[in-house]
C-alpha positions, 0 to 999 in steps of 0.5 A: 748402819745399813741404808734402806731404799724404799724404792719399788717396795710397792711392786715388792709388797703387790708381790707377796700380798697374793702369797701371804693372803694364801698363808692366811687362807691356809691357817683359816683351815686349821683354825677350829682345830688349832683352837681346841688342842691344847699348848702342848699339842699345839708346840708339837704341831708347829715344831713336828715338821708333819704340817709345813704350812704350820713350820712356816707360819710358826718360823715367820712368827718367831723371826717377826717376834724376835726381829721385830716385834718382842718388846712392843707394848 
């Protein structure tokens, strides 16, 4: 088993916050629009490659789903 080190993980997370505060930024300007299209268009969106915000998020969402989070209750 790997040994994690926790050391500057504090710098590394001072680090990201900016950018994913921007991520979120970013996805707040889809939101209303995200919400009136339908589960297909929806799966169009995020797999169709002509949004990358939209790619990003929706890659991050599977990595943090089948990684870490899918079989939380």
């Amino acid at each position: 088993m790997t040994e994690i080190r926790l050391i500057n993980q504090q710098a590394y997370a001072n680090n990201i916050a900016p950018k994913v505060q921007a991520l979120k930024n970013q996805l707040d300007d889809r939101i209303d629009v995200w919400q009136r299209v339908s589960t297909e268009k929806k799966k169009q969106w995020v797999t169709s490659g002509k949004d990358p915000i939209m790619t990003l998020a929706w890659n991050m969402y599977k990595y943090l789903r089948d990684n870490f989070f899918g079989e939380v209750d």
